[in-house]
N, C-alpha and C positions, 0 to 999 in steps of 0.2 A: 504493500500500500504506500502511496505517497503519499506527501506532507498537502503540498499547496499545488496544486494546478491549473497553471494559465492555456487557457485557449484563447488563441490568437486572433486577431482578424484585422487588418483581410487575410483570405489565404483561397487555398482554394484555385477553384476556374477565374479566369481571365476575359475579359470581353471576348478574344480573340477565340480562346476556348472553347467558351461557347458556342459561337456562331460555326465553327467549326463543326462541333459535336451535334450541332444539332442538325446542319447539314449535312451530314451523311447520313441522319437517321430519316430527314426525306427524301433523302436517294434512296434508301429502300424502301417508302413506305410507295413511292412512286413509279420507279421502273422494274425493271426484271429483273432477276436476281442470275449472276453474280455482279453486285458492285465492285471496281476495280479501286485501287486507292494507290497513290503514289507514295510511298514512302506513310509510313505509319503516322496515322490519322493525327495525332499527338501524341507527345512521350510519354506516355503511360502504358505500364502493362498490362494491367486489370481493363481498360476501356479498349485496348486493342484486340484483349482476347473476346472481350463480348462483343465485338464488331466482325471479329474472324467467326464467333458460332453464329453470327447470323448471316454469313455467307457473302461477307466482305474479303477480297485476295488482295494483300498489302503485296505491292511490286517495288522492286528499284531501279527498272529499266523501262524505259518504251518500246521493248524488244518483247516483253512479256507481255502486252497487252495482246489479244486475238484483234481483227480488225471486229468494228463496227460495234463496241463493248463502249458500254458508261464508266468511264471515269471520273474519278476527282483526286483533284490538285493538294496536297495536306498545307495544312496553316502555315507551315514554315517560310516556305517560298520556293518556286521553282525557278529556272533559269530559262531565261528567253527560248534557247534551242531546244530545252529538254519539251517546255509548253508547247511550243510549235509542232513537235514530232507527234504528241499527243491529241491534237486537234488530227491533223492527219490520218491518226491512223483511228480514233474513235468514234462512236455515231455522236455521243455528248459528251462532252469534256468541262468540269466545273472547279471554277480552281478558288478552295476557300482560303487561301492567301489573307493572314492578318493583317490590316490595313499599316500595322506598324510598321511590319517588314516591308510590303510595298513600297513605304515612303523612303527605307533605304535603297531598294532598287530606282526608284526614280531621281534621288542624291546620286547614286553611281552616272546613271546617266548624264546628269546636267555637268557634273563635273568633268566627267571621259570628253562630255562633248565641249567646255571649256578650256580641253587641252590638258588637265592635270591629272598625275600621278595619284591614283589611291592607295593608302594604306589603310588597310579594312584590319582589325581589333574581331577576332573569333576564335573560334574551335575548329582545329582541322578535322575534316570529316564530317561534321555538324551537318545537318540536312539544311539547315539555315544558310550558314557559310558557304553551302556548296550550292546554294538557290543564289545566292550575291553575289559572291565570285564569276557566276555564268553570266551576269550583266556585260560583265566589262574586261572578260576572261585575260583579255594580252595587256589590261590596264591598273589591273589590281594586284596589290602583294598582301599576302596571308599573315598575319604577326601573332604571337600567341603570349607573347613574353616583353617585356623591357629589354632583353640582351635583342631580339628580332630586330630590333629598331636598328640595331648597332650594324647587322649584316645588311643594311639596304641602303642604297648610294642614290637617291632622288636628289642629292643640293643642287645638281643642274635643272632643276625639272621644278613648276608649280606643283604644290602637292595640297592635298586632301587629306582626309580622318572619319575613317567612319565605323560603325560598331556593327558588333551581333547584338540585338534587341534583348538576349537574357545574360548578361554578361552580369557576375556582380560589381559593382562599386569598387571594391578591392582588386579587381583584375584590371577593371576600365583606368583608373584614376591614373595608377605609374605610369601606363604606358603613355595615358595623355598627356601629364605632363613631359615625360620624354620627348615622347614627340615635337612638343613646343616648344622645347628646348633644344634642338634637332634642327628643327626648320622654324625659322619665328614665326614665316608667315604663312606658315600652315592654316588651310582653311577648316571652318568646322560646319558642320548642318546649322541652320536658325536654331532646330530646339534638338537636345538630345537625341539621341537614338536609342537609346536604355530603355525598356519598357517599363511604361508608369506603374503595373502592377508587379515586376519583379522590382523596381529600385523599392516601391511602398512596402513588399514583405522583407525586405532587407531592413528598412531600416526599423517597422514595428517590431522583429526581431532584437533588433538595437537599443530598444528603447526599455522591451522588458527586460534585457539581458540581466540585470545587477540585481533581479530579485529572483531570479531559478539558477540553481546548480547545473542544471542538464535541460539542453532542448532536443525535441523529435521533428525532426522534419518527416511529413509523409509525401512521397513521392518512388518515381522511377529510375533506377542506377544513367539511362537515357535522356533524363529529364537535364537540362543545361540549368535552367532557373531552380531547380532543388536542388543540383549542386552545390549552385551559388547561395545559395541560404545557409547552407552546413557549413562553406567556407567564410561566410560572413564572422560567424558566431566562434566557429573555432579560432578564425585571427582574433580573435575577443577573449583566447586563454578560455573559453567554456567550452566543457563536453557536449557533442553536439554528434547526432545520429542520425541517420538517412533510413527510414521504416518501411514497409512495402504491407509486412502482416503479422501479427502478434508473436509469428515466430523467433521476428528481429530481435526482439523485446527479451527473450528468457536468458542471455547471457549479460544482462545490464541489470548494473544493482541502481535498484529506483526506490528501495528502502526509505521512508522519511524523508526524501529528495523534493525541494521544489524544482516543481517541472513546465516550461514553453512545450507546448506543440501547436504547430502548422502545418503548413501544405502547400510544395509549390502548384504553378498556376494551371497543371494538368493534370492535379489527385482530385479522384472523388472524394466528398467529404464522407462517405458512407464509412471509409478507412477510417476518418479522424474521429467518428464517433465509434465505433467499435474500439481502437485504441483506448481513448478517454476513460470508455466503461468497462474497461478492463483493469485499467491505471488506479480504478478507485480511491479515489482521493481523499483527502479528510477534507478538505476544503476544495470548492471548484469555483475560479473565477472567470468570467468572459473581457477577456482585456482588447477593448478597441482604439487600436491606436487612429486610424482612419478611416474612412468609411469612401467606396468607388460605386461611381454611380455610370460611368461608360457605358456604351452600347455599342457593339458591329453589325449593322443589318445583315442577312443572309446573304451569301455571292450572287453577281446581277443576273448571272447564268443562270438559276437555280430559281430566282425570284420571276425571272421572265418565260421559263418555262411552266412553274406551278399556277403561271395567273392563264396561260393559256390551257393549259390542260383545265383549270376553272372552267372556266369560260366554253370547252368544248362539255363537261360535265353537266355545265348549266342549261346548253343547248340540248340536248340530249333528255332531262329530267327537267325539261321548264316550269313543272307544278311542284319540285320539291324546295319549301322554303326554309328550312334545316338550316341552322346556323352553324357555321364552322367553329368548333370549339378553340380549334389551333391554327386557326389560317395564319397566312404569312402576315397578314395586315394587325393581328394579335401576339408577332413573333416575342416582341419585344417582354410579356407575361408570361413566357413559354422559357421554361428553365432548362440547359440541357442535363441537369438532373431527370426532369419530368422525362423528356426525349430519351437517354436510356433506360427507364423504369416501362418504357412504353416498350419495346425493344421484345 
C-alpha cells in the first residue's frame, strides 16, 4: 500500500490522439474490412492490439498494400513520396496527420524553399522523424545529441532549427542553445515545435515532483512522449518508471511511498485506473496542474467522405428521421475513449 497518491493531469490522449483514434474507428465502422494502416496507429501497445483484432494490418511499406485497399496515414506524419505512393496504389487513402507535425512539415518546406540548411532535433528511426526528414530528404541533417551539432559544417550555409513535436524539454533545450551558439543566426519557427500537450505533462510532472518519492508513467517502450516524461523526472534525481500492466509494478517497492502517476499522450486511461486501484493508497489526490481544452477535427478525407456516404444514406431512407448519435458534426462530444469501447 502507498502513502499518498497523486494523479496527474493532464495526461493521457492528446488532441492529436484522439482524432486519430477515432478515425480509424470510422474506417471500420464504414468501409470493408481489412483497414490498412501505415505505421502503427499511435504508440501504444494495448490500442494497436485492439485495432489488429478488429482486422486493422499495421504496414511499413507501400509495397505491402494490395492495390485498391483503404488506407490510413498514422498521426505521426508521413513523407511526401511515401503519401504519394499511397494514393497511387489505394482506392482511399486518409492520412490522420497531427496538425502539429504538419506544421513542421510545412516549416521544412518554407525554409528548403528559402534556401536554408535544416537541422531537425529527433529520434533516429522515429516514425515522426522519418515522416520530416522525407520533406526535405537532401536538405535536412538528423541530430540526436549536443556533440551532433559538433559533426555538421553548415557556417557557409543559412541554417534552420526545427524539432520532433514529443521531444522532452531536456533533450530540446542543449541542443538549442548549441545550436545558437553555433550559428547566431540561426532561424527558428514563430512558435515552438514541442507539442503543447507533451511540454504541459513535463512540466505538471515538475511541478508535483518535490512531494512523491517515485513517479509511474503509463505508456508504451515506443511511445517518444512517455519516454520523455521518465527522463524528465529522473534528470530531477527521482525514481521514475515506464508501466505498461501491473506486472511492471511487482519488483518496485511502493511500501508507504508517495507516488505521481500519468500517462503519456497515447495511454489509455483504463491503465491509469487499474494501476491506481491497485496502488491503494491511504490517501488519493487528483493534482491539476493545467487543464487542455484543444480540438483536431477528423482528416478532410474522412470528413468529406462520411458526409457523402450521409447524404447517399439519406437519399436512399428519405422517411428515416433518426438522429445521429455520433455524426461527424457531434465529433467534437465523441471521446476516442467512447470510439474504442465501441470497437
Amino acid at each position: 500500500m502507498v502513502n499518498n497518491l497523486y494523479i496527474v493531469t493532464p495526461r493521457g490522449f492528446c488532441a492529436g490522439v484522439e482524432m486519430a483514434i477515432k478515425a480509424l474507428t470510422w474506417m471500420l465502422k464504414i468501409y470493408d474490412e481489412p483497414v490498412y494502416c501505415y505505421h502503427e496507429i499511435v504508440h501504444n501497445d494495448w490500442i494497436v492490439e485492439k485495432f489488429r483484432n478488429k482486422n486493422v494490418v499495421f504496414i511499413e511499406d507501400p509495397k505491402e498494400l494490395p492495390e485498391n485497399s483503404i488506407v490510413m496515414l498514422s498521426a505521426h506524419g508521413t513523407a511526401p513520396k511515401i503519401e504519394n505512393e499511397f494514393k497511387n496504389i489505394s482506392m482511399t487513402s486518409v492520412n490522420s496527420v497531427c496538425p502539429l507535425v504538419t506544421k513542421v512539415h510545412h516549416e521544412a518546406k518554407r525554409f528548403t524553399k528559402d534556401g536554408k540548411k535544416i537541422i531537425y532535433v529527433g529520434h533516429k528511426n522515429h516514425d515522426e522523424a522519418l515522416g520530416a526528414l522525407g520533406v526535405a530528404p537532401e536538405n535536412m541533417q538528423l541530430v540526436e545529441s549536443v556533440d551532433d551539432i559538433n559533426k555538421i559544417n553548415f557556417h557557409d550555409e543559412s541554417v534552420a532549427l526545427l524539432a520532433q513535436t514529443t521531444l522532452a524539454m531536456s533533450e530540446w533545450e542543449p541542443i538549442l542553445n548549441k545550436a545558437q551558439k553555433e550559428y547566431k543566426n540561426i532561424e527558428l519557427p514563430r512558435k515552438s515545435d514541442l507539442c503543447y500537450a507533451t511540454t504541459n505533462r513535463q512540466k505538471a510532472l515538475i511541478n508535483i515532483s518535490d512531494k512523491v518519492d517515485i513517479v509511474f508513467v503509463v505508456g508504451s517502450s515506443t511511445s517518444s512522449n512517455t519516454n520523455a516524461l521518465v527522463t524528465t523526472i529522473s534528470n530531477l534525481g527521482k525514481e521514475a518508471h515506464r508501466i505498461e500492466t501491473l506486472e511492471d509494478l511487482k519488483e518496485i517497492n511502493i511500501k508507504n511511498k508517495n507516488v505521481a502517476i500519468t500517462a503519456g499522450a497515447s495511454a489509455p486511461e483504463h491503465i491509469v485506473n487499474e494501476i491506481s486501484n491497485f496502488l491503494n493508497p491511504n490517501n488519493l489526490e487528483f493534482y491539476t496542474d493545467t487543464t487542455e481544452e484543444e480540438y483536431f477535427p477528423l482528416p478532410k478525407e474522412l470528413r468529406s467522405n462520411i458526409t457523402s456516404l450521409s447524404k447517399l444514406l439519406k437519399n436512399m431512407f428519405p422517411t428515416n428521421s433518426k438522429e445521429a448519435v455520433n455524426g461527424i458534426s457531434k465529433d467534437k462530444s465523441w471521446s476516442a475513449t467512447e470510439a474504442l469501447s465501441s470497437l
